[in-house]
N, C-alpha and C positions, 0 to 999 in steps of 0.2 A: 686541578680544574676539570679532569676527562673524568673522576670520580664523581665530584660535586653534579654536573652535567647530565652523570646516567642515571644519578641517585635522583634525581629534580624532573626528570626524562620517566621514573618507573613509578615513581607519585604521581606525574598529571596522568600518566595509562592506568593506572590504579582507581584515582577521581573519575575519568570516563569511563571505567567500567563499571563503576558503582553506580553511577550518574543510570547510563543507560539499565541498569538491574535496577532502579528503581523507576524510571520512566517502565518497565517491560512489566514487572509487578501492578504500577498506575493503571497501565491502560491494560491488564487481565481483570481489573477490576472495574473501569468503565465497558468494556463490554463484556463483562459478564462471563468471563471464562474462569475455568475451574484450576488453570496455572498460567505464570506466564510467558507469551508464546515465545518458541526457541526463531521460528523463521516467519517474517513478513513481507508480504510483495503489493504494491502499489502501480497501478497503471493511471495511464492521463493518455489523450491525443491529443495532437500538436499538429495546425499547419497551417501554410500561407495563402490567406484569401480562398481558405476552401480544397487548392489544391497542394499536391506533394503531405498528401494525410502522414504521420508517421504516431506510432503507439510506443509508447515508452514502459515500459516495463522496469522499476528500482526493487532492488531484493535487500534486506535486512536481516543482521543474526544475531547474536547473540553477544556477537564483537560490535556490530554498529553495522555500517554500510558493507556489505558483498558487492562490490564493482565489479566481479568479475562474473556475476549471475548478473548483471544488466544486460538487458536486452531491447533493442530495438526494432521494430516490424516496419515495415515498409508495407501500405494497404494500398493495394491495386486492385480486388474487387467491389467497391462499391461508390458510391456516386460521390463524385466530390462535395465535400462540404456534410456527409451522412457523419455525425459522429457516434450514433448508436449503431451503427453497421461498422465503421471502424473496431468500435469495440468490441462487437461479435467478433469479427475477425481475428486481430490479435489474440481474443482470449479461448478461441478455437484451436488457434494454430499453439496457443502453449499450454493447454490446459490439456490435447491430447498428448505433447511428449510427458506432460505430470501421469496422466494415466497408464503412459505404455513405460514408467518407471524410471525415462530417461531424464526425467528433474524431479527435484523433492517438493515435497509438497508442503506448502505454506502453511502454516495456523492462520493466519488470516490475511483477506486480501481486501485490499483499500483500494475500491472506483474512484478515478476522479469525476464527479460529478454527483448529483443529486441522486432524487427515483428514477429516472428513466434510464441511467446509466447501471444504475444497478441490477434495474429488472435486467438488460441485459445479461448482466454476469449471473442472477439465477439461471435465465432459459439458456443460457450455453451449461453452465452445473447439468442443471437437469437432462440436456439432450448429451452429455457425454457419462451421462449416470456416473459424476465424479463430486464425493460426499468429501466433506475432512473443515476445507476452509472453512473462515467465520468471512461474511458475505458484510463488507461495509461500502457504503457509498457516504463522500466528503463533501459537499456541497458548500462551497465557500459565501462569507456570510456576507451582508449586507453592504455595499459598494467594496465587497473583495479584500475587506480589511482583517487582516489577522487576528484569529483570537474569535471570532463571530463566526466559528465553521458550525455547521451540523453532520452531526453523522447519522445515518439510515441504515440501520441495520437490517438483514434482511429477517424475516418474520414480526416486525415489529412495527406498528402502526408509528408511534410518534418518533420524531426524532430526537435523539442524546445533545444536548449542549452542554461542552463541559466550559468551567471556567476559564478564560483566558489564561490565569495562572497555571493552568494544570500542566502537571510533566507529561501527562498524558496525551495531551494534544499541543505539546512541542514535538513529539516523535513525531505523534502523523504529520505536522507542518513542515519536520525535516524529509519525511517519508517525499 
């Protein structure tokens, strides 16, 4: 039975790896990248009636979820309820340890929110003169239901909608 068990146990790890090698292939393909990324990070803020802002930060590799590059920020300079100042923040304070070498640097990083969350993640790139990621913002779709996301990518006037089927936009949904 401990044989049957590990043999059944190294098949579904085998499934989830191909799984996500093909979600990681999907979406180098909806955004337009030249392979598929080995690391992705996704941020959102989070908080209650404005106060107690916290920034979340999920990392992803090449296995599935990195739990142990999760990070969470705690924003204490900017006005409660700012969610585009929240985001500056968090993405100041991790995007200078990417450039002083003390974390890796993403192929691509997922805003949670629309344009304006995005623009944010440009004007912190550009004020930390830190080039590399692909700059997406996820704007959830119409009354928030899954499957109706757009993505914003950065230099790109229109937004991407992929199909609700896609493995491509199951990742970001799990991101």
């Amino acid at each position: 039975m401990a044989v049957t068990n590990a043999k059944h146990g190294a098949e579904l790890r085998y499934q989830a790896s191909a799984s996500l090698e093909h979600q990681l292939e999907a979406l180098a393909e909806a955004l337009d990248l030249d392979e598929p990324p080995a690391r992705l990070e996704c941020f959102d803020i989070s908080h209650t009636g404005g106060e107690a802002t916290v920034a979340s930060c999920v990392v992803f590799g090449l296995e599935g979820p990195l739990k142990s590059d999760y990070r969470r920020f705690n924003i204490k300079d900017v006005t409660p309820g700012d969610d585009y100042g929240a985001m500056r923040e968090a993405l100041l304070r991790r995007y200078a340890r990417v450039k002083r070498g003390e974390v890796p640097m993403p192929d691509v990083l997922f805003i949670d929110g629309g344009l304006g969350q995005l623009a944010q993640a440009e004007a912190v790139m550009r004020e930390l003169a830190v080039e590399g990621p692909r700059l997406v913002g996820v704007a959830k779709g119409q009354d928030r239901k899954p499957g109706r996301e757009s993505l914003y990518l950065a230099g790109q006037d229109a937004p991407v909608r992929l199909p609700a089927s896609s493995s491509a936009l199951h990742l970001i949904q799990q991101l």
